[in-house]
C-alpha positions in Angstrom: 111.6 196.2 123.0 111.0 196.9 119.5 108.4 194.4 118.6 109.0 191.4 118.9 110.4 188.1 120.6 107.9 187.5 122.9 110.2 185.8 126.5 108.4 183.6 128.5 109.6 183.5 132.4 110.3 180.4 134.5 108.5 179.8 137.9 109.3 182.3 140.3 109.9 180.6 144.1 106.2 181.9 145.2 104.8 178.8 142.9 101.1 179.8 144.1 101.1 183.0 143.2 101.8 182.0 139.6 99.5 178.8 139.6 96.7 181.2 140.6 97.6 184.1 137.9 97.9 181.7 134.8 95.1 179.5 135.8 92.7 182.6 136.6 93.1 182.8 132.8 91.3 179.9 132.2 87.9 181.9 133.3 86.2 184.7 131.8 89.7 186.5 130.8 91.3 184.4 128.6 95.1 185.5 127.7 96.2 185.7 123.9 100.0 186.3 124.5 102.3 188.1 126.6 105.8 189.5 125.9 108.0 191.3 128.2 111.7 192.8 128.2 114.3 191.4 129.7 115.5 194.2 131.0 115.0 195.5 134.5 114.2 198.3 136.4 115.0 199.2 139.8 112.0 198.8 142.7 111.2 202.5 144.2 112.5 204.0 141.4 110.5 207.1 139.6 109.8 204.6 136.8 108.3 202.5 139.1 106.2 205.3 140.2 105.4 206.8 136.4 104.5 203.0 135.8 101.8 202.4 138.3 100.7 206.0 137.7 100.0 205.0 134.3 98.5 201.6 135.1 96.0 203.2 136.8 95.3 205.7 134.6 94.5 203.3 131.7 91.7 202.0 134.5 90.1 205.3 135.3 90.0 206.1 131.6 88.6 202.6 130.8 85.1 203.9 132.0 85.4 206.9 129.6 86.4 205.5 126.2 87.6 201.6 124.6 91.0 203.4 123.9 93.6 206.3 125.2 97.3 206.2 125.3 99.7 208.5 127.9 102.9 209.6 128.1 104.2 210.4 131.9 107.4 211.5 133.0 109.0 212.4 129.9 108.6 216.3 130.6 112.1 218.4 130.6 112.5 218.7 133.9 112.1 214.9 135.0 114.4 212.0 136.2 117.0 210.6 133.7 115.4 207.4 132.2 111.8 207.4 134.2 109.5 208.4 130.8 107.5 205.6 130.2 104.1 205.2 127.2 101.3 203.1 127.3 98.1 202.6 125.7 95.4 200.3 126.2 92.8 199.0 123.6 89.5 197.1 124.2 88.1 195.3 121.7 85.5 197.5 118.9 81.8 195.2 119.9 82.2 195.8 124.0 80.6 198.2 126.1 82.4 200.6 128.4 81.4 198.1 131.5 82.9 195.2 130.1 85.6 197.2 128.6 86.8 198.5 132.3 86.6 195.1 133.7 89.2 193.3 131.1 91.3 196.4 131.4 91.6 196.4 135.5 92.5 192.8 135.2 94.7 193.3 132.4 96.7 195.8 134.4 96.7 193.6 137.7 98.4 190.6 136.0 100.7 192.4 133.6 103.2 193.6 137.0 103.2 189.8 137.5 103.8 188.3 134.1 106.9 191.2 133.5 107.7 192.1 137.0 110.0 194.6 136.7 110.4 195.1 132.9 110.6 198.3 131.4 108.4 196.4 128.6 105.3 194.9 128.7 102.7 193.7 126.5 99.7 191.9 127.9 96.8 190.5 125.3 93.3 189.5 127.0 90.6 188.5 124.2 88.9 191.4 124.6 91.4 193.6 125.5 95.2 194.8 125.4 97.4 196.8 127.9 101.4 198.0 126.8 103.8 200.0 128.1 107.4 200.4 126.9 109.9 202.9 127.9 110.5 204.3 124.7 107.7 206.5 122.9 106.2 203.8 120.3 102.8 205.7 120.0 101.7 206.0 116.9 104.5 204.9 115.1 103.8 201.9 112.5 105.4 198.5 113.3 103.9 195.3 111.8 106.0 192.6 113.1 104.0 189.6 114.3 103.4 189.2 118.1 101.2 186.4 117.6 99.8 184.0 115.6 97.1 181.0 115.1 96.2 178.6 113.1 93.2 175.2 112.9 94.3 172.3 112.0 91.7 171.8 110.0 91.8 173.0 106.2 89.5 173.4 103.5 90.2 172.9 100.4 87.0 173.8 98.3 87.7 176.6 95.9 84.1 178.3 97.4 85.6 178.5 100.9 88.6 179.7 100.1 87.1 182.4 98.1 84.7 183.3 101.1 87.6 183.7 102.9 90.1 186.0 100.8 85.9 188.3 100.6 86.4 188.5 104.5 89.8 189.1 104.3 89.4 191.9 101.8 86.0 193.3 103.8 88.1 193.4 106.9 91.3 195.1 105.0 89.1 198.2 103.7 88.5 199.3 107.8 90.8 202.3 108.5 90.2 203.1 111.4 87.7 201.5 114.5 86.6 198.3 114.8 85.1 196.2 111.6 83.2 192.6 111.1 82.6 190.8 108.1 81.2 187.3 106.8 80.3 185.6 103.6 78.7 182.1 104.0 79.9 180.7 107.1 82.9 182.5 106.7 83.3 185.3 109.7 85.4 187.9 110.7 86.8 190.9 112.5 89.7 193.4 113.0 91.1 196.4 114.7 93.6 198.6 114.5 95.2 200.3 117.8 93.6 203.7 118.0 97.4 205.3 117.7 97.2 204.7 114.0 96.2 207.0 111.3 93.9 205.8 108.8 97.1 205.5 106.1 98.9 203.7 108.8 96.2 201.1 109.8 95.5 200.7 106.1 99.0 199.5 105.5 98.9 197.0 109.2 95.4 195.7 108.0 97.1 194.8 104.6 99.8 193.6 106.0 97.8 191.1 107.9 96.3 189.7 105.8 99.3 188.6 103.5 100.4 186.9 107.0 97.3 185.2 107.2 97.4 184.1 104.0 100.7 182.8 104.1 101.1 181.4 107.4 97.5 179.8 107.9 97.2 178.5 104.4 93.8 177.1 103.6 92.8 176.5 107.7 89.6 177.1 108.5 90.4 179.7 110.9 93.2 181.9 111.5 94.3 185.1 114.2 97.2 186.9 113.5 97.8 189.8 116.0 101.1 193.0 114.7 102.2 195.1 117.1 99.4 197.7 116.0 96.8 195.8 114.4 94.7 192.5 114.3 92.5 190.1 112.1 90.8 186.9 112.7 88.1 185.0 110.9 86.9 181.2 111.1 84.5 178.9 109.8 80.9 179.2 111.8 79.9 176.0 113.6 83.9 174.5 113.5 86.1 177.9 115.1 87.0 177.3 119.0 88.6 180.1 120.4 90.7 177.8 122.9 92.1 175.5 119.9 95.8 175.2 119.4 97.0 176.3 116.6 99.0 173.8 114.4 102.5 174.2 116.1 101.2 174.2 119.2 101.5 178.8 120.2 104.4 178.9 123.2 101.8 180.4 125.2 99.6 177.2 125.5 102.9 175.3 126.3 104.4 177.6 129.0 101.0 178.0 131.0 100.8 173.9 130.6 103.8 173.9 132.0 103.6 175.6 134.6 100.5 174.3 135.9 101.8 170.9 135.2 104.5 171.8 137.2 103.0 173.7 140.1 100.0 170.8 140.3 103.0 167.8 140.9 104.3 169.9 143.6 100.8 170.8 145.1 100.4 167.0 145.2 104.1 165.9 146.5 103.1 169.0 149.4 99.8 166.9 150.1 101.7 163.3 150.5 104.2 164.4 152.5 102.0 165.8 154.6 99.9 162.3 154.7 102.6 160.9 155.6 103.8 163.3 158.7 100.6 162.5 160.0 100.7 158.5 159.2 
């Protein structure tokens, strides 16, 4: 999956399990996007097996360090087609605690959002998970995964200038984690820890010429590339849960499907009024 058209899956027939994973992310882990491949594997396969082994290992290294990436299986003397890389990114402000906890339920949902993908990508606000089966580590790519925009817009020369100083602040961080603000203008970016300084310098620019151009003048804006990510907003007007101005596919498909899977809750609960009637 070379970065990417994010795909979206339909209701699988257990319509509880999904209602419970996508409206879990309402709480404390909120999800930014996900993006999985279309193609499958095989259950009981040694990808399956190099898979969860590395699923777990980004958990056990969680505790250790905000980033690590692995390769598994892709020694001489393994199975045809069972390599698979991952790498897993917390965000630069959190502490190694809170940094374990978004991982661990990063990794328990991303088996159910791509079940059986060879790909998966899997952003939590404060934290990211990817595997692929393909070695992608440290190698740029600055395609847009996702993207934001407010509605609202400013138009006053002043704020528009605090803005680009942000933007500019938040371009000159090669490597690790990096805030910035000027008036109520705020900000912060990251690159994946893959990246060498040269690399990140070129996402981080990058980003912010897609900010610029697809957010405009709104007062708040994330745009997330395959390796890096930038976001600032207005103090006292940015809401983290706002839709962006086209309305992201990820707030529709998790509308859907807990529009869909609350009718049939509710159809479930008549009928079974009116059995007992």
């Amino acid at each position: 999956m070379n970065q990417k058209m994010l795909k979206f899956h339909k209701l699988s027939s257990n319509l509880f399990l999904f209602f419970t994973f996508f409206s879990s992310f309402v709480g404390s882990h909120v999800l930014t996007y996900f993006g999985c491949s279309q193609e499958k594997f095989q259950p009981n396969t040694p990808f399956e097996t190099n898979l969860n082994f590395l699923l777990s290992s980004f958990v056990s290294s969680s505790s250790q360090t905000l980033y690590n990436s692995f390769a598994i299986g892709n020694d001489t003397n393994a199975p045809l087609n069972s390599a698979v890389y991952g790498l897993y990114q917390c965000r630069g402000d959190l502490m190694t605690p809170e940094c374990t906890q978004c991982v661990k339920y990063a990794v328990s949902r991303v088996g159910v959002a791509c079940p059986y993908s060879y790909s998966g990508t899997l952003q939590l606000e404060q934290c990211l998970v990817r595997f692929e089966n393909y070695d992608f580590l440290g190698k740029l790519d600055t395609s847009v995964t996702f993207k934001k925009c407010s509605k609202g817009v400013s138009h006053d020369v002043q704020s528009v200038k605090r803005r680009d100083d942000v933007l500019f602040e938040l371009g000159e961080a090669p490597q690790g984690f990096r805030v910035s603000s000027s008036g109520l203008v705020q900000g912060f970016s990251q690159c994946l820890g893959d990246l060498n300084p040269n690399d990140c310098s070129s996402c981080l620019d990058e980003a912010i010429s897609k900010l610029k151009s697809l957010c405009g003048s709104s007062e708040a804006g994330d745009v997330f590339l395959a390796q890096c990510y930038m976001r600032y907003w207005t103090a006292g007007y940015y809401d983290s849960h706002s839709k962006s101005s086209d309305d992201d596919d990820v707030g529709k498909t998790i509308a859907i499907i807990v529009g869909v899977v609350g009718g049939v809750a509710a159809f479930i609960v008549l009928l079974s009024f009116c059995g007992k009637s």
